[in-house]
N, C-alpha and C positions, 0 to 999 in steps of 0.2 A: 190287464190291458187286453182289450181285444184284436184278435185277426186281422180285423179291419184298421190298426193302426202300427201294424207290424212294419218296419224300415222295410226298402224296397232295394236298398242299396249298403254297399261295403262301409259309405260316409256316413248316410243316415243313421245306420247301426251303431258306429262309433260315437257318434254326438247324441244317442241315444241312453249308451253305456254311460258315455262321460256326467252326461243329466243326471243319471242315478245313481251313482258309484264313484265321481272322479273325486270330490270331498275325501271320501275315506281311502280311497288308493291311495290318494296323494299323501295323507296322515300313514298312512303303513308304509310306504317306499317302493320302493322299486326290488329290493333284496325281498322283504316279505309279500310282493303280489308274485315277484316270479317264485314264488313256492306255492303259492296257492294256483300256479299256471301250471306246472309241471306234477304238481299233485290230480287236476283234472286231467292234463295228457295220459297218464298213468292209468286211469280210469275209464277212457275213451280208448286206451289200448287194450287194457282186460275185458271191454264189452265186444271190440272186434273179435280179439280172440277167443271169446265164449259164444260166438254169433248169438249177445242177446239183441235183437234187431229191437225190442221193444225200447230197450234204454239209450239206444246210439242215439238219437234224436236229443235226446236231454244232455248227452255228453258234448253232442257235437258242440250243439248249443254254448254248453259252460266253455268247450276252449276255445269258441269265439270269442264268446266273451272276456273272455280273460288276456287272450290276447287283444283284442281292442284298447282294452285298459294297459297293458305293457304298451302299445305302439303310441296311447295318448302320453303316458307320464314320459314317454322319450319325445314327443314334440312330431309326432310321427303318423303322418295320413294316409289310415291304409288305401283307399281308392286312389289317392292320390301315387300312393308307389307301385299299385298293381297297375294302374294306364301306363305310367313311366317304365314297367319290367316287362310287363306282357302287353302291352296295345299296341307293337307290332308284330304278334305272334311268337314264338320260339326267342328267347332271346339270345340263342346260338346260332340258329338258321334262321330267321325267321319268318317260318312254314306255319299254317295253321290247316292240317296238324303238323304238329314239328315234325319233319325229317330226316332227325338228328339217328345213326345210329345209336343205339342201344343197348347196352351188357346182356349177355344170355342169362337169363334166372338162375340162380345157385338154388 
């Protein structure tokens, strides 16, 4: 696929994944895709913590995707629940940017 037909949006993206992948998620389940989700979080966490900058882009990539595909087989719209959690800013204060104090770093 090219650049020029890459989603533009959190929904696009999602009915993008679902086009090429929701067939076989849905034959695996929900127990075996969240392993193959939590198997790339894992992977996205050893490239932050080895600052390879070259691979974070591929990772970030995989646990969008993979969460997309959990949020599909649960019935679940991600842009639809990021307007509804954050499209009025903070969902504590809601400040943009949040206002909210914040724990000092340990």
């Amino acid at each position: 696929m090219s650049q020029d037909h890459v989603p533009a949006t959190a929904g696009t993206f999602q009915r993008l994944i679902e086009d090429i992948y929701f067939e076989r998620d849905a034959a695996r389940g929900v127990p075996g895709t969240l392993l193959w989700f939590v198997e790339e979080v894992g992977e996205l966490v050893r490239a932050i913590r080895r600052r390879e900058r070259n691979n974070l882009e591929e990772e970030f990539g995989d646990v969008y995707a993979w969460l997309a595909t959990l949020a599909s087989l649960h019935g679940i719209d991600l842009e639809a629940i990021g307007r509804k959690k954050y499209g009025n800013g903070c969902p504590r204060c809601a400040a943009v940017p949040c206002t909210c104090p914040h724990p000092v770093a340990k």
